[in-house]
Biopython code that builds the backbone (N, CA, C, O; Angstrom):
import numpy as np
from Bio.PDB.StructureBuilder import StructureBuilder

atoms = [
    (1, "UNK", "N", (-23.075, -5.363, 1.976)),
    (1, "UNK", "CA", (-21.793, -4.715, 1.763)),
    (1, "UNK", "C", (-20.680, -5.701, 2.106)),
    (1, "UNK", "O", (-20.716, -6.491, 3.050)),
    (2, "UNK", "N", (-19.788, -5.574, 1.316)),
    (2, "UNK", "CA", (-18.003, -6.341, 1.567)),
    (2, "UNK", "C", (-17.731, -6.162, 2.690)),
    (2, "UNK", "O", (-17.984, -5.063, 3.182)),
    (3, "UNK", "N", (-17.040, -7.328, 3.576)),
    (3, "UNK", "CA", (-16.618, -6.657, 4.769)),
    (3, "UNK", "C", (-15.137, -5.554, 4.381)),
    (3, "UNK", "O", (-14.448, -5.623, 3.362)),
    (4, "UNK", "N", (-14.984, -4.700, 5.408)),
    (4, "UNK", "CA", (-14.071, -3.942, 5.187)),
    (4, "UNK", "C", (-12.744, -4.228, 6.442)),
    (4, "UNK", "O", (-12.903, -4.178, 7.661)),
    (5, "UNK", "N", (-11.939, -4.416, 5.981)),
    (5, "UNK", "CA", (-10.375, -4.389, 6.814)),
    (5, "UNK", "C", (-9.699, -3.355, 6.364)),
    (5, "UNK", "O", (-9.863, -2.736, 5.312)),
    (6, "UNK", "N", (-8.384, -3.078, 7.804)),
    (6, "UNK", "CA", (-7.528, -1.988, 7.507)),
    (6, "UNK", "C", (-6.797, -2.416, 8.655)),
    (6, "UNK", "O", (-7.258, -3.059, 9.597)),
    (7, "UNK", "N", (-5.084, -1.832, 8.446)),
    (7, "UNK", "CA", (-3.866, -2.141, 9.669)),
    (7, "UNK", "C", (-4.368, -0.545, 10.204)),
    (7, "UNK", "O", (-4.583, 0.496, 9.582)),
    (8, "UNK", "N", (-4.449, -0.974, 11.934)),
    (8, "UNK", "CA", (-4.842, -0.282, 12.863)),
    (8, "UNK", "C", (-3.929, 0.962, 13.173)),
    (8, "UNK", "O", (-4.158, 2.106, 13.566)),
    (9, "UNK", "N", (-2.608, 0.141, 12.773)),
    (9, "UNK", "CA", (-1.674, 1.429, 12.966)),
    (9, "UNK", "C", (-1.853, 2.335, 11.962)),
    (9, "UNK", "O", (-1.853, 3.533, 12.249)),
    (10, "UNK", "N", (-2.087, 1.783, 10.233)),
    (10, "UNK", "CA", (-2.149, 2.797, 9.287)),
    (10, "UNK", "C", (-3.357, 3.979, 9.680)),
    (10, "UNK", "O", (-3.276, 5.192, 9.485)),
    (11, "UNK", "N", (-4.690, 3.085, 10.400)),
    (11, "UNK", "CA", (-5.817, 4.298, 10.656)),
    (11, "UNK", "C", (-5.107, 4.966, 11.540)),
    (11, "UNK", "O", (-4.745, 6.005, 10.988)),
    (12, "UNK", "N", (-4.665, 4.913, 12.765)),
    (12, "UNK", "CA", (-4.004, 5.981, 14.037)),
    (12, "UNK", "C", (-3.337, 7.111, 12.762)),
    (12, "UNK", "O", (-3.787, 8.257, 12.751)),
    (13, "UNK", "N", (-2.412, 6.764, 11.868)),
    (13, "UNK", "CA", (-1.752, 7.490, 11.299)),
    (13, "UNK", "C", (-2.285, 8.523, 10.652)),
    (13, "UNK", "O", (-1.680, 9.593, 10.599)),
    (14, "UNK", "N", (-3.925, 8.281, 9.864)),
    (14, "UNK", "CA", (-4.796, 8.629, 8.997)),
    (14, "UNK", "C", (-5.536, 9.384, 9.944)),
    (14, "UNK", "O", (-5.853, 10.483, 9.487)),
    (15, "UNK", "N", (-5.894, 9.191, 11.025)),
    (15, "UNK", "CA", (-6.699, 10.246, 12.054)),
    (15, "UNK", "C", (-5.759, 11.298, 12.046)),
    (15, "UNK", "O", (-6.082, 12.468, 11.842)),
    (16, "UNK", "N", (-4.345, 10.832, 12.309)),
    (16, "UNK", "CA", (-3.636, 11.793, 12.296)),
    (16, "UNK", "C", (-3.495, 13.285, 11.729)),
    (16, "UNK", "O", (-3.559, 14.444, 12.138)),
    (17, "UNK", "N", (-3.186, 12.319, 10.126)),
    (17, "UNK", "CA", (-2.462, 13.171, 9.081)),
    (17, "UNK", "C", (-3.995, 13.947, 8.715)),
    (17, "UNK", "O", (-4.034, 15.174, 8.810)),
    (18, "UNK", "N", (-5.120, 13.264, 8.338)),
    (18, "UNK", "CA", (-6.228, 13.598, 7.285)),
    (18, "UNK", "C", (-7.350, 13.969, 8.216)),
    (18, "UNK", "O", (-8.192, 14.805, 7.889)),
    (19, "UNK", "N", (-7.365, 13.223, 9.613)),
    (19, "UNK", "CA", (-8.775, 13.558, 10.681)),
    (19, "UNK", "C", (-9.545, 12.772, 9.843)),
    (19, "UNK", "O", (-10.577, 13.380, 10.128)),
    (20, "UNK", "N", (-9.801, 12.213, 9.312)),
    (20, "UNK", "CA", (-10.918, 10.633, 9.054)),
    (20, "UNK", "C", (-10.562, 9.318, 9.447)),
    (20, "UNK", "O", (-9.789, 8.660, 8.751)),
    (21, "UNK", "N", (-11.118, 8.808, 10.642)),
    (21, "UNK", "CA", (-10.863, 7.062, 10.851)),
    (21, "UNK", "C", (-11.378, 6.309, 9.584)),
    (21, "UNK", "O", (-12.208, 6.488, 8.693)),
    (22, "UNK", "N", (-10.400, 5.311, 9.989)),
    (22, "UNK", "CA", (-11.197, 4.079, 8.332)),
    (22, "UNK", "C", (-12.357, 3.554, 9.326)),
    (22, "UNK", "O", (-12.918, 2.638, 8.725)),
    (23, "UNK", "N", (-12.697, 3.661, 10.046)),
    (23, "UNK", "CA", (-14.135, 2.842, 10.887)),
    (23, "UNK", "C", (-14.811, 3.859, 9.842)),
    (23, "UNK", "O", (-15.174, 3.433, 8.745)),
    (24, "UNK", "N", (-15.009, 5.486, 10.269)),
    (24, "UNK", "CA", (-15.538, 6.331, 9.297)),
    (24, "UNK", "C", (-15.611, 6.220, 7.978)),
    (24, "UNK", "O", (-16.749, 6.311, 7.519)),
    (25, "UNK", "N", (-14.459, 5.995, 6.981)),
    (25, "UNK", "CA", (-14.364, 5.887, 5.904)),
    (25, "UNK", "C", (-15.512, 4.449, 5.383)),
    (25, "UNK", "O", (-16.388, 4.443, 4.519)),
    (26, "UNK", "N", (-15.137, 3.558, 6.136)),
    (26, "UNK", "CA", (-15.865, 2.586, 5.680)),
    (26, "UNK", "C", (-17.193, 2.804, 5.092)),
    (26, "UNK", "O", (-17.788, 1.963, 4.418)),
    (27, "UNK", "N", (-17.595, 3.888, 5.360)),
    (27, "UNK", "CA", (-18.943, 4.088, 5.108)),
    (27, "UNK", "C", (-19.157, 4.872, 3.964)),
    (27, "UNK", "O", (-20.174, 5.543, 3.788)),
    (28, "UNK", "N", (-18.343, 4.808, 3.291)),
    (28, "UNK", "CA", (-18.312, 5.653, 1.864)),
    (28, "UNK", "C", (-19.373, 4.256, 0.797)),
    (28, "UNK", "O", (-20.256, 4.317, -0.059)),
    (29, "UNK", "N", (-18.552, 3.047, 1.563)),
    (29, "UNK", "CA", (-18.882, 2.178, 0.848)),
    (29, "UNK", "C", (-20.714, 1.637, 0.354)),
    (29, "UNK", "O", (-21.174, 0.921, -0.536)),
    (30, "UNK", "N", (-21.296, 2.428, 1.468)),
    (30, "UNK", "CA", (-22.645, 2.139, 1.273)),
    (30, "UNK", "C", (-23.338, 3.328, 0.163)),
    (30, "UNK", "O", (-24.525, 3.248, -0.152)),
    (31, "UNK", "N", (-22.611, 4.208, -0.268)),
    (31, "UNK", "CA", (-22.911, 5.124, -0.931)),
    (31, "UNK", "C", (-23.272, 4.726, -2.235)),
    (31, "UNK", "O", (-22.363, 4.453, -3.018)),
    (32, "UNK", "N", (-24.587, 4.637, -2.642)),
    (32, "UNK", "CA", (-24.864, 3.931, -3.960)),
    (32, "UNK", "C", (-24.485, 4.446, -5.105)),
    (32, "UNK", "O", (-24.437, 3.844, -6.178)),
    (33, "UNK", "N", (-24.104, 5.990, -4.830)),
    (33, "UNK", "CA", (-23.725, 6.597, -6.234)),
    (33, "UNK", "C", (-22.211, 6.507, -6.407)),
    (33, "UNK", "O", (-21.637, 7.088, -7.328)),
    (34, "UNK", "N", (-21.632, 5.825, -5.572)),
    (34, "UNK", "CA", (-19.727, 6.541, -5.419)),
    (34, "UNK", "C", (-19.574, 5.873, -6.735)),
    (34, "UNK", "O", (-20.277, 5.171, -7.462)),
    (35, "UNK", "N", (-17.951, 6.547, -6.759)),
    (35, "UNK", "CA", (-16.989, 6.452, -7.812)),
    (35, "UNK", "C", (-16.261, 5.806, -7.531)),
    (35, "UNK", "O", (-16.072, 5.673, -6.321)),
    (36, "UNK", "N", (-15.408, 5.007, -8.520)),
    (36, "UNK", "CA", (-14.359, 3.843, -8.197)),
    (36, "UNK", "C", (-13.926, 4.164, -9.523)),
    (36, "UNK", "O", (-14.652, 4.050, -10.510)),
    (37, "UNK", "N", (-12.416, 4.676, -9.551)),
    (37, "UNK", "CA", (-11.640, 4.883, -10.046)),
    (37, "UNK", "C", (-10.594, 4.114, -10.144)),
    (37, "UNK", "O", (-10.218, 4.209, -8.976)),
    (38, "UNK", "N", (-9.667, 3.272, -10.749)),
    (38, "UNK", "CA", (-8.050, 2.188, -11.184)),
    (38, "UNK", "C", (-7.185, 3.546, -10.753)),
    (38, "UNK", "O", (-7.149, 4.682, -11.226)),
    (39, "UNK", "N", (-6.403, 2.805, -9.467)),
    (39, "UNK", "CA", (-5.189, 3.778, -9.057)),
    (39, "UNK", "C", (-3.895, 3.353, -10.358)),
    (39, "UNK", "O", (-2.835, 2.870, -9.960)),
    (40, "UNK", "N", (-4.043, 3.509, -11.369)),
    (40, "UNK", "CA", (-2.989, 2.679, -12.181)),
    (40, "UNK", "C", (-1.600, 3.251, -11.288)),
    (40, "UNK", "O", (-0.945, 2.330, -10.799)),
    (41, "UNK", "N", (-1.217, 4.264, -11.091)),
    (41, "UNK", "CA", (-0.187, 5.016, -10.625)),
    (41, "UNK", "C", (0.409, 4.146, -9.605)),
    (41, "UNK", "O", (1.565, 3.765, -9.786)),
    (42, "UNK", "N", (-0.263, 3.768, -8.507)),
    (42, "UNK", "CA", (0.070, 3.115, -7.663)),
    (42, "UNK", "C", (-0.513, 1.727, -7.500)),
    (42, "UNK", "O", (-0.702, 1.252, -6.380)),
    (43, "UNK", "N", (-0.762, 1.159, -8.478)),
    (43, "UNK", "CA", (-1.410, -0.013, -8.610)),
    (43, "UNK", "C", (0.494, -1.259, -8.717)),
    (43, "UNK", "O", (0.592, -2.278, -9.401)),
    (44, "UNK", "N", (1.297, -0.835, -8.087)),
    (44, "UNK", "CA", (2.474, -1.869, -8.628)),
    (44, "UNK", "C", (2.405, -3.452, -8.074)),
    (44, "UNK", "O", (2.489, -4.390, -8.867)),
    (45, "UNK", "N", (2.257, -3.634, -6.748)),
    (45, "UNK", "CA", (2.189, -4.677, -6.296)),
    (45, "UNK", "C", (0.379, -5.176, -6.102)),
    (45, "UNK", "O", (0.337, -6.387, -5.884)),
    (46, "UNK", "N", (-0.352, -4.847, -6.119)),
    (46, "UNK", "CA", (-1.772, -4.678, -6.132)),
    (46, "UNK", "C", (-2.896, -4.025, -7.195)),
    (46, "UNK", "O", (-2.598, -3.489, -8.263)),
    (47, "UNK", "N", (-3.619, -4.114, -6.912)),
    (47, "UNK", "CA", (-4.676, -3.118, -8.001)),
    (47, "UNK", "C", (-5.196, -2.746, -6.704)),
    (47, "UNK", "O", (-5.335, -3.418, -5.682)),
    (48, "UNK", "N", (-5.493, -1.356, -6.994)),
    (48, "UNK", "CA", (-5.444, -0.085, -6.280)),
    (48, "UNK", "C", (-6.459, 1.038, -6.814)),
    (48, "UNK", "O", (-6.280, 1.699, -7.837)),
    (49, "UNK", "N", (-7.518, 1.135, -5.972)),
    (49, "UNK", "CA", (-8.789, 2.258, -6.794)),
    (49, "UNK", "C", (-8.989, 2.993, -5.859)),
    (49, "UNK", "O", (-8.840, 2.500, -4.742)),
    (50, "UNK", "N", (-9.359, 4.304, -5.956)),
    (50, "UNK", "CA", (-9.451, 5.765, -5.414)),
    (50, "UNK", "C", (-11.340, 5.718, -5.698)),
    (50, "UNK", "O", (-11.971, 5.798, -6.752)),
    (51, "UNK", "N", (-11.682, 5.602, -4.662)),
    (51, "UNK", "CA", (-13.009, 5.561, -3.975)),
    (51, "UNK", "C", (-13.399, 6.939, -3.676)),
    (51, "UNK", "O", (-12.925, 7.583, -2.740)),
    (52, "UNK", "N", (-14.532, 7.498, -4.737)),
    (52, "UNK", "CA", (-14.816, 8.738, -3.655)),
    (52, "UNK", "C", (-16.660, 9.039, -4.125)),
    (52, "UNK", "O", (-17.297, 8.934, -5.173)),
    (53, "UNK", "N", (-17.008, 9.470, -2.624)),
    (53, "UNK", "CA", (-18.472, 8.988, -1.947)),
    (53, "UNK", "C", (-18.543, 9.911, -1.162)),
    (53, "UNK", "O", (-17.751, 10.835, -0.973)),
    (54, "UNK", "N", (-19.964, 9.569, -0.455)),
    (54, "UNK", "CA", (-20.592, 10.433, 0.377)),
    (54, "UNK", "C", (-20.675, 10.357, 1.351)),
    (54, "UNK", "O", (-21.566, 9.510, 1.293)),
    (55, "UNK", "N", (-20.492, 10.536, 2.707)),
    (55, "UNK", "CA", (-20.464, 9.863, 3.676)),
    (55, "UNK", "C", (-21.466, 10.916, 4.785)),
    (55, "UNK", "O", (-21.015, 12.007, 5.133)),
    (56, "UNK", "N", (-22.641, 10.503, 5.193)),
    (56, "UNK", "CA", (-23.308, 11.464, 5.916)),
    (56, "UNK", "C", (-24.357, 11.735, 5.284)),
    (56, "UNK", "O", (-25.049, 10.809, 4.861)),
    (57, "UNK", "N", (-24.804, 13.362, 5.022)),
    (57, "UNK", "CA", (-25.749, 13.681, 4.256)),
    (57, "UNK", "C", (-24.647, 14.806, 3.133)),
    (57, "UNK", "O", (-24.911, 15.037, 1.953)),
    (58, "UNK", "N", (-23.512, 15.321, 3.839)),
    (58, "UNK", "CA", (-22.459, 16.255, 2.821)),
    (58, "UNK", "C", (-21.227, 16.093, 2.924)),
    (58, "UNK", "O", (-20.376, 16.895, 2.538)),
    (59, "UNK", "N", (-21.062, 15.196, 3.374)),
    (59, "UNK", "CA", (-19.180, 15.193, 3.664)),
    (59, "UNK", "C", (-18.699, 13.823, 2.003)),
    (59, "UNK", "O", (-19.128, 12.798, 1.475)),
    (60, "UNK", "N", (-18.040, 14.412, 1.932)),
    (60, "UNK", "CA", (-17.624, 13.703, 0.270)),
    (60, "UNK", "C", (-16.017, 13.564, 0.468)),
    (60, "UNK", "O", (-15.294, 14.557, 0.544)),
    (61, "UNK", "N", (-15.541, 12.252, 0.543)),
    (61, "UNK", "CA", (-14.296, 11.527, 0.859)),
    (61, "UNK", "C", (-13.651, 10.858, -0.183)),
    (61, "UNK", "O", (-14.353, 10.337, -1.050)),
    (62, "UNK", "N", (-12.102, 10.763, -0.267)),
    (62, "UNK", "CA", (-11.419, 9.969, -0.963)),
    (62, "UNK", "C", (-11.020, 8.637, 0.008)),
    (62, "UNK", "O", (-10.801, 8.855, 1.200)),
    (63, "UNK", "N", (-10.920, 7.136, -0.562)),
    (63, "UNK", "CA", (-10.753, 6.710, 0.052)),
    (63, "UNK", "C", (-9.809, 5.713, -0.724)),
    (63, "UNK", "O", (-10.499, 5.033, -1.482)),
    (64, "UNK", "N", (-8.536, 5.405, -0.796)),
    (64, "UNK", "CA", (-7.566, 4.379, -1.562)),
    (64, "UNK", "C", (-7.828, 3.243, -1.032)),
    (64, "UNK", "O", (-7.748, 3.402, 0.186)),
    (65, "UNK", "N", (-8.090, 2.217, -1.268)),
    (65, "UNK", "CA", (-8.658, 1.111, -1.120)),
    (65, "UNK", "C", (-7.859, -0.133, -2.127)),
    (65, "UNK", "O", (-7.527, 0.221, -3.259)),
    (66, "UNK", "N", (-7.617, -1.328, -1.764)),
    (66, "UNK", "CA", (-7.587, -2.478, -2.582)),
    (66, "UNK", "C", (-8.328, -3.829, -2.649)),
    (66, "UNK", "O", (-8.418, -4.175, -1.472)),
    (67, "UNK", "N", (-8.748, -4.512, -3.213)),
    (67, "UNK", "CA", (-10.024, -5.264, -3.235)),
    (67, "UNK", "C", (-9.401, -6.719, -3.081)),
    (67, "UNK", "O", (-9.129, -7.421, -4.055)),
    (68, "UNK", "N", (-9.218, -7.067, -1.871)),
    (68, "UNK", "CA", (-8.701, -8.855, -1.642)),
    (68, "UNK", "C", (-9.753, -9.891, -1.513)),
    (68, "UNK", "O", (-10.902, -9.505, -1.298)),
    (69, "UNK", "N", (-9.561, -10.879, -1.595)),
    (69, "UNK", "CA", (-10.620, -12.076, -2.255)),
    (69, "UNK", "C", (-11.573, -11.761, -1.359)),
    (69, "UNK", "O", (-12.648, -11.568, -1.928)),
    (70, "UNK", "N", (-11.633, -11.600, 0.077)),
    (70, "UNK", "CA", (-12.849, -11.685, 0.723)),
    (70, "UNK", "C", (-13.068, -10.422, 1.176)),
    (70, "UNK", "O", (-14.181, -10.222, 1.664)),
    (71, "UNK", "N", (-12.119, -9.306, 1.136)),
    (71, "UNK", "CA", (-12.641, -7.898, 1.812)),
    (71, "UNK", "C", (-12.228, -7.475, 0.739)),
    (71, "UNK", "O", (-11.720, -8.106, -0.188)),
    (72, "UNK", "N", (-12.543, -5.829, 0.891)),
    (72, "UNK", "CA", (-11.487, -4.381, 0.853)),
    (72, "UNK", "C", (-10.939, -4.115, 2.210)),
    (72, "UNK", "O", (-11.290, -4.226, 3.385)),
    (73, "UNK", "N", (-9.969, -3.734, 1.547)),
    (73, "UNK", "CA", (-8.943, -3.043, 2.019)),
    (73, "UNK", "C", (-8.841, -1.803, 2.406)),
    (73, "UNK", "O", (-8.024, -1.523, 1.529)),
    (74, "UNK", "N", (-8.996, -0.606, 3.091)),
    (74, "UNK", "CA", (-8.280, 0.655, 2.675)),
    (74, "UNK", "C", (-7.165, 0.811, 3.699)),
    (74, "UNK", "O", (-6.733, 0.285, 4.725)),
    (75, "UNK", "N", (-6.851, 2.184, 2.566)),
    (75, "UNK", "CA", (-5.017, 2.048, 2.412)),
    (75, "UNK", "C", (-4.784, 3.385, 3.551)),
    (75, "UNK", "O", (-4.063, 3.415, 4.548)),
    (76, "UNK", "N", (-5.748, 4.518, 2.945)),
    (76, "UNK", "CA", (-6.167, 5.608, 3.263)),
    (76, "UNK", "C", (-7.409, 6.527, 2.733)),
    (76, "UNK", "O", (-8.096, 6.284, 1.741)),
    (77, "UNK", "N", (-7.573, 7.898, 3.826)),
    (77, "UNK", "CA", (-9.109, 8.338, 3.234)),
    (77, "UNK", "C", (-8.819, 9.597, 3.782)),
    (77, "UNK", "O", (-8.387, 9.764, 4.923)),
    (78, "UNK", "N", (-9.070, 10.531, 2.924)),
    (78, "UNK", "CA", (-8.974, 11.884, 3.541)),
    (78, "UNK", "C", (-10.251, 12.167, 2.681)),
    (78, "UNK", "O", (-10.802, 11.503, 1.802)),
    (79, "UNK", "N", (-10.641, 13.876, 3.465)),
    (79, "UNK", "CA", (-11.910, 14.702, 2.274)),
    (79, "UNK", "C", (-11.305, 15.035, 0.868)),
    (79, "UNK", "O", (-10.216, 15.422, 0.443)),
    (80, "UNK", "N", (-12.397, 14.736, 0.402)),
    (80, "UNK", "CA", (-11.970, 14.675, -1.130)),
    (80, "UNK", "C", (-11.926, 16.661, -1.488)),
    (80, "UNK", "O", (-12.641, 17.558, -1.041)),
    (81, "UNK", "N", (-10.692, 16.696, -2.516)),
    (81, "UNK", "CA", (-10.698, 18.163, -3.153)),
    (81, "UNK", "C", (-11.425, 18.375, -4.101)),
    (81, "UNK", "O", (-12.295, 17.693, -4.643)),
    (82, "UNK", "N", (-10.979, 19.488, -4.308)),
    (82, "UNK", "CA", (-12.388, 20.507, -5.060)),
    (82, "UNK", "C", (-12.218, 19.509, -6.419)),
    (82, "UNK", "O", (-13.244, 18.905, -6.731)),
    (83, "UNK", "N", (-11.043, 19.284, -7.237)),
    (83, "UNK", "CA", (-11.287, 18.297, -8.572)),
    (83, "UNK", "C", (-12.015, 17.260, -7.820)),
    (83, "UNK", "O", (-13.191, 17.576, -8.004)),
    (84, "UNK", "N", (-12.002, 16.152, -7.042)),
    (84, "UNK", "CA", (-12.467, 15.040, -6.900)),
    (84, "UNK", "C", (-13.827, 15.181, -6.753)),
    (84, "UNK", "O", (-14.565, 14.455, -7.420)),
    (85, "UNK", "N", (-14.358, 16.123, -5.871)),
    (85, "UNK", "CA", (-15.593, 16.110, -5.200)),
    (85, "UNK", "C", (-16.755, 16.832, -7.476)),
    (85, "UNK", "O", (-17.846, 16.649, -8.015)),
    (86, "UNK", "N", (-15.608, 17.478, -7.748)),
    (86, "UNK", "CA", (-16.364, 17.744, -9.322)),
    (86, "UNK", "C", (-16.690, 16.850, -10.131)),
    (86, "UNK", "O", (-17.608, 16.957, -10.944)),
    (87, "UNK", "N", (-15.633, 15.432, -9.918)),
    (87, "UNK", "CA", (-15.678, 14.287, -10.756)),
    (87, "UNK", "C", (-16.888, 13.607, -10.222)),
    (87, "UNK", "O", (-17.590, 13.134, -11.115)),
    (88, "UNK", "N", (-17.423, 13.388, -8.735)),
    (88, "UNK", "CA", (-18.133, 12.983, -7.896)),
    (88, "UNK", "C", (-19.870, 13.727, -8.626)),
    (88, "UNK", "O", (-21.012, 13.309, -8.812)),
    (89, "UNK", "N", (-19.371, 14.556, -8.755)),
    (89, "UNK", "CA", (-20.862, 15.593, -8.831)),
    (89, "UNK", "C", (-21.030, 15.164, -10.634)),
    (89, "UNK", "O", (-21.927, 14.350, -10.852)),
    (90, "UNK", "N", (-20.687, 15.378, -11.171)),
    (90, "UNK", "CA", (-20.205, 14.925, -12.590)),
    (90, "UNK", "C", (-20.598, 13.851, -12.675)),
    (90, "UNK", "O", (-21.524, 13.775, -13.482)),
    (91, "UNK", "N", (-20.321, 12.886, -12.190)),
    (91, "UNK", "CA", (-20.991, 11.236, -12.176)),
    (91, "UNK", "C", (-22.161, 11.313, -12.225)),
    (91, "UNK", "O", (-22.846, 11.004, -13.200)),
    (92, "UNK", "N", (-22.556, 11.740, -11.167)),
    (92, "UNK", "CA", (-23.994, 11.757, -10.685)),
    (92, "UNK", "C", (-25.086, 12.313, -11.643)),
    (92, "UNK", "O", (-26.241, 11.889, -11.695)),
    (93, "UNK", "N", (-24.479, 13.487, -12.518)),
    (93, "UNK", "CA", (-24.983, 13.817, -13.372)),
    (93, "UNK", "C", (-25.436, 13.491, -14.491)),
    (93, "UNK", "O", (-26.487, 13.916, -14.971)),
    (94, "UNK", "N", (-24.448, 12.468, -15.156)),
    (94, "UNK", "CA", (-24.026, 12.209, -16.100)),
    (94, "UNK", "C", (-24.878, 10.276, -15.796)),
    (94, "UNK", "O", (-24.882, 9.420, -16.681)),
    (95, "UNK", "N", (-25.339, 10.115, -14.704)),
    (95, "UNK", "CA", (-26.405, 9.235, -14.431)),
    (95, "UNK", "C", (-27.891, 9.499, -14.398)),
    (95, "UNK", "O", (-28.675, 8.654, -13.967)),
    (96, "UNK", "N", (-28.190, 10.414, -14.752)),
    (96, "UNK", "CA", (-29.691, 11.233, -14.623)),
    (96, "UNK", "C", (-30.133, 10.699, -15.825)),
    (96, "UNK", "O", (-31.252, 10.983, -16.252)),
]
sb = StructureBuilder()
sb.init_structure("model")
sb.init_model(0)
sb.init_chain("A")
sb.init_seg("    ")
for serial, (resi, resn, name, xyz) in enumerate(atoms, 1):
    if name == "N":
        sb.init_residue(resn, " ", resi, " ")
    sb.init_atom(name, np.array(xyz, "f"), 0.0, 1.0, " ", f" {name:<3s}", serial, name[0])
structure = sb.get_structure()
């Protein structure tokens, strides 16, 4: 796996707002089935993809992320909603 970085203050903020640490989030990344989605929306100064995975055996997360030469990045990660976690299940399906 990529190593993963994140500004320490943005996670304090993200425990905050969402209750998921990026130490936690990081682990979406080992999820062999996740989704990686182009944030085009917010892609202005960066390219920017909306990560969403499994983390555990049922907990299913969004995670905004940007991909720099030697890591990722994330930006932020909350639990993914009922559309995301459908697109998630949908993938998976649509890989069978």
């Amino acid at each position: 796996m990529q190593t993963v970085e994140w500004d320490e203050e943005k996670n304090k903020i993200n425990i905050v707002k969402h209750g998921i640490s990026f130490q936690t989030a990081r682990l979406v990344f080992a999820d062999e089935n996740l989704l990686m989605i182009p944030d085009t929306k917010h892609s202005v100064y960066e390219e920017r993809y909306k990560v969403i995975g499994k983390i555990g055996r049922k907990k299913i997360i969004l995670v905004v992320c940007t991909d720099r030469v030697n890591a990722i990045r994330i930006i932020s990660a909350r639990q993914a909603n009922t559309y995301e976690r459908g697109l998630y299940y949908d993938s998976l399906n649509a890989s069978i």
